[in-house]
VEXSEGU-646546 format. One record per residue (C-alpha): x, z, y; residue in one letter. Coordinates in Angstrom, 2 decimals, decimal comma, padded with zeros to 5 digits. Each point is the difference from the previous one (the first is absolute). Example, Ala and Ser with C-alpha at 12.3 -4.5 7.8 and 13.67 -1.06 7.14 Angstrom:
BEGIN
u  w  v  rest
012,30  007,80  -004,50  A
001,37  -000,66  003,44  S
This chain:
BEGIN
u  w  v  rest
-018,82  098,85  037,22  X
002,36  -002,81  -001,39  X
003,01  -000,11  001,04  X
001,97  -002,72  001,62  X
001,64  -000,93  -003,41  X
-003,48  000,01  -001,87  X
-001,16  -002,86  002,29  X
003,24  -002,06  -000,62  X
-000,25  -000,25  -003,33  X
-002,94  -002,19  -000,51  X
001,51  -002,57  003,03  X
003,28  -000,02  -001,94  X
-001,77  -000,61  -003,68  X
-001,95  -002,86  002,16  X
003,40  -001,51  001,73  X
001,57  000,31  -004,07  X
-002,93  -001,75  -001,61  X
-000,41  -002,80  002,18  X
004,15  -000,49  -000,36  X
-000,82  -000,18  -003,35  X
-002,31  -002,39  000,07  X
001,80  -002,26  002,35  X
003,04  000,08  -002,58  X
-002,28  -001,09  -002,76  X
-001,05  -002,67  001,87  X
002,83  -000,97  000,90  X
001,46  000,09  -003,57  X
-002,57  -002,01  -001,46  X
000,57  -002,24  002,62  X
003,69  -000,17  -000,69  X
-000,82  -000,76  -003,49  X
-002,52  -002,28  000,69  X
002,00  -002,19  002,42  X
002,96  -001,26  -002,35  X
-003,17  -000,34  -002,84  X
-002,08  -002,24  002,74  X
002,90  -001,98  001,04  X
001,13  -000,99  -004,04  X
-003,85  -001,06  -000,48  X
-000,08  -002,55  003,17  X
003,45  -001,13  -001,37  X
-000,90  -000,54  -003,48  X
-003,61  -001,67  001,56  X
002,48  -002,63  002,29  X
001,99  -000,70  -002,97  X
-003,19  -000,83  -002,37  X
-001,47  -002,08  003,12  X
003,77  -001,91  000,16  X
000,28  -000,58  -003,71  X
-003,84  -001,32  000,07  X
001,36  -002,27  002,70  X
002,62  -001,40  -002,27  X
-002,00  -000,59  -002,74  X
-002,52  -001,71  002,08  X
002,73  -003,02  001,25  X
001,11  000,24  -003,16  X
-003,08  -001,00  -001,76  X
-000,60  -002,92  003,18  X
003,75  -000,93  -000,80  X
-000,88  -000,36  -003,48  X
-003,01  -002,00  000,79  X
001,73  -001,81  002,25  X
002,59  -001,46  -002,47  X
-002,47  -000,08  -003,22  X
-001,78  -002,79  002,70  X
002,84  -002,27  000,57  X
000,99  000,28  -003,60  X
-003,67  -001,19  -000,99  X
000,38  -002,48  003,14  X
003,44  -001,40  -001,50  X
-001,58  -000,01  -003,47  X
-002,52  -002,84  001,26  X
001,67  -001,72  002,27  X
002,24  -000,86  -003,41  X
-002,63  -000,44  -002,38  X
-001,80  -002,59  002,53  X
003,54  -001,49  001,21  X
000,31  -000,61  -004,41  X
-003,20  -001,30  -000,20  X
000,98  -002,75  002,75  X
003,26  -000,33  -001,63  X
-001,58  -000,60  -004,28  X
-002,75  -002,41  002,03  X
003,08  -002,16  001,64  X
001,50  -000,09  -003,41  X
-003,22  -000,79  -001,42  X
000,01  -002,93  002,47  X
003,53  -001,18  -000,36  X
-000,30  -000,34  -003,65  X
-003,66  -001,97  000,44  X
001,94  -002,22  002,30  X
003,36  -000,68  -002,03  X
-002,16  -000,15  -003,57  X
-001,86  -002,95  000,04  X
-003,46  000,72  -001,84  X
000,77  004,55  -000,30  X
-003,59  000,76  000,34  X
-000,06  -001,69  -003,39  X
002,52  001,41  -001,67  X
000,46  003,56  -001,03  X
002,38  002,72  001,05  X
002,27  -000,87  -003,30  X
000,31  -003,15  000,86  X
000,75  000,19  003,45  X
002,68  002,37  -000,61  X
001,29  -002,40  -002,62  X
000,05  -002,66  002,63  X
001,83  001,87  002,33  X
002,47  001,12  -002,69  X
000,49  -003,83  -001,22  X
000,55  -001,48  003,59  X
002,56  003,02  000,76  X
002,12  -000,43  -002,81  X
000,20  -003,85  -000,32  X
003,19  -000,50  002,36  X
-000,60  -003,51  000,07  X
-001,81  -001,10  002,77  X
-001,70  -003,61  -001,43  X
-000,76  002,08  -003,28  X
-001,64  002,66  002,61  X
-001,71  -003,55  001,37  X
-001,08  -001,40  -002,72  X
-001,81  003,38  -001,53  X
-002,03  000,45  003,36  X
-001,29  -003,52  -000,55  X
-000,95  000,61  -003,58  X
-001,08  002,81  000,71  X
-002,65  -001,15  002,40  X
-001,14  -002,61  -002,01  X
-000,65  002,64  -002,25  X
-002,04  002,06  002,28  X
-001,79  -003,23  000,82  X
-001,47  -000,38  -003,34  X
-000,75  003,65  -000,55  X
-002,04  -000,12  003,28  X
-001,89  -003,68  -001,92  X
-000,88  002,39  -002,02  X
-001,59  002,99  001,40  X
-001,76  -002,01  002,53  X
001,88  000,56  002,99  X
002,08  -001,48  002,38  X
003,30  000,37  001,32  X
001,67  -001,20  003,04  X
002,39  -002,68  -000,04  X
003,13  -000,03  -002,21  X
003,24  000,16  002,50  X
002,12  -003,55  -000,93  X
003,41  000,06  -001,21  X
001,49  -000,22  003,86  X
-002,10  003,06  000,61  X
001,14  001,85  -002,90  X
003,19  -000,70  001,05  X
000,31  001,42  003,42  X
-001,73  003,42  -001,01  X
002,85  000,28  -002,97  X
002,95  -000,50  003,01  X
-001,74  002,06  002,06  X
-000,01  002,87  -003,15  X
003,95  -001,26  -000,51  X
000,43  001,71  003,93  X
-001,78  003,11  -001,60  X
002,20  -000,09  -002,78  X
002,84  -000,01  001,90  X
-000,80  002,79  002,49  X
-001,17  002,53  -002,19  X
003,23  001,46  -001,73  X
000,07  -000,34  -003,82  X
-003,12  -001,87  -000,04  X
001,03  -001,64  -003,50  X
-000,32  003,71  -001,08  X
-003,08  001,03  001,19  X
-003,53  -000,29  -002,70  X
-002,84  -001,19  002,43  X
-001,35  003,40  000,07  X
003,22  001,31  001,86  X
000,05  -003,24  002,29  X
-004,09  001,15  000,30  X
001,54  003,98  001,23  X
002,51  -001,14  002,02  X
-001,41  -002,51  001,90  X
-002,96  002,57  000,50  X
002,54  003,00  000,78  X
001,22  -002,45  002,59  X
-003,06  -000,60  001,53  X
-001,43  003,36  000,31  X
003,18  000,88  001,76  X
-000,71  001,70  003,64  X
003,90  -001,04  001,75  X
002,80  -002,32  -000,45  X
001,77  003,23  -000,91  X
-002,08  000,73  -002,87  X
000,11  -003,33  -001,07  X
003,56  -000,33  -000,32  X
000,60  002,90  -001,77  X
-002,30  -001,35  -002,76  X
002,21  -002,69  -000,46  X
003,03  002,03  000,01  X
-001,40  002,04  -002,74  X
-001,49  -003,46  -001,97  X
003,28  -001,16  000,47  X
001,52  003,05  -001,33  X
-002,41  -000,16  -003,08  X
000,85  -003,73  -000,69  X
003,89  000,47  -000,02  X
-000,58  003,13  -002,62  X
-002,08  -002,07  -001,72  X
002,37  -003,05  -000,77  X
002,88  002,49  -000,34  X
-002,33  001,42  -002,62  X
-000,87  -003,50  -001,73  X
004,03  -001,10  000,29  X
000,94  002,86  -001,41  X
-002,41  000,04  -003,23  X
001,33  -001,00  -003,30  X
-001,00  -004,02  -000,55  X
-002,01  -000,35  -003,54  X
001,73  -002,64  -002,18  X
């Protein structure tokens, strides 16, 4: 016969292992818990950071776009601008399809610093009989020569240039060619002005400059 304490002692070694057990769980649990929460932290901070770089790259795109947008906007706004200058010099040199870039350049150069305006006349005049006979003799034709009256007016109406555009007399005809152009592609009347402030700037240093160089005997 068993006694009463015989049939304890497998219920109590039952009740101890299953406490035991539930413990363990528990522990593992415990340890598990802190473990699972760091890995769905680190996971939201990886899915964050993949965020970011994501509008970073579309910011990046973004502004590479209007750079390349900006780029040819200027290049075709410079085309339009070389193409009026093109034009402008066809239309004050009578016969430049004839002559070459040298030349034209001289022209410019030779009207610009001849202060004189019936010597500045007179040239133009020449000059297109000049590009008259050069056209005799290359076969083609030119349009009409401009008469002396003609000639006349467009030199007053460069005179008005002259005397609007600050230190004109020390400009070569490429500067006139930049400024006038600088001018033009200007977007606002604030932007404009502050090119001349600065031209004007430049001119003043520049005949401070000349003034103050030593004069060669």
């Amino acid at each position: 016969m068993y006694s009463r304490t015989d049939r304890l002692v497998p219920v109590i070694l039952g009740v101890v292992m299953a406490a035991a057990g539930t413990a363990g769980a528990l522990a593992q649990n415990t340890q598990g818990g802190p473990g699972g929460q760091t890995g769905q932290t680190r996971s939201g901070d990886q899915t964050r950071q993949q965020d970011q770089d994501r509008l970073m790259d579309r910011t990046v795109d973004r502004t590479q776009d209007r750079d390349m947008t900006r780029d040819r906007t200027h290049d075709r706004t410079h085309d339009r601008t070389q193409d009026l200058l093109r034009a402008r010099d066809r239309d004050r040199i009578y016969g430049s399809d004839l002559m070459t870039a040298e030349e034209r350049t001289a022209y410019q150069d030779r009207l610009h610093t001849t202060a004189n305006e019936q010597q500045r006349i007179q040239y133009r005049l020449e000059h297109q009989q000049q590009m008259q006979t050069r056209a005799q003799q290359r076969g083609e034709k030119l349009p009409k020569a401009l008469t002396r009256s003609q000639v006349t007016a467009q030199e007053r109406a460069r005179q008005q240039e002259r005397q609007q555009i600050y230190g004109y007399s020390m400009m070569s005809q490429q500067e006139l060619d930049q400024y006038r152009e600088r001018l033009h592609n200007a977007g606002s009347e604030q932007e404009r002005a502050r090119i001349r402030s600065e031209h004007r700037q430049q001119m003043q240093e520049r005949e401070q400059a000349s003034k103050a160089a030593p004069t060669t005997p």
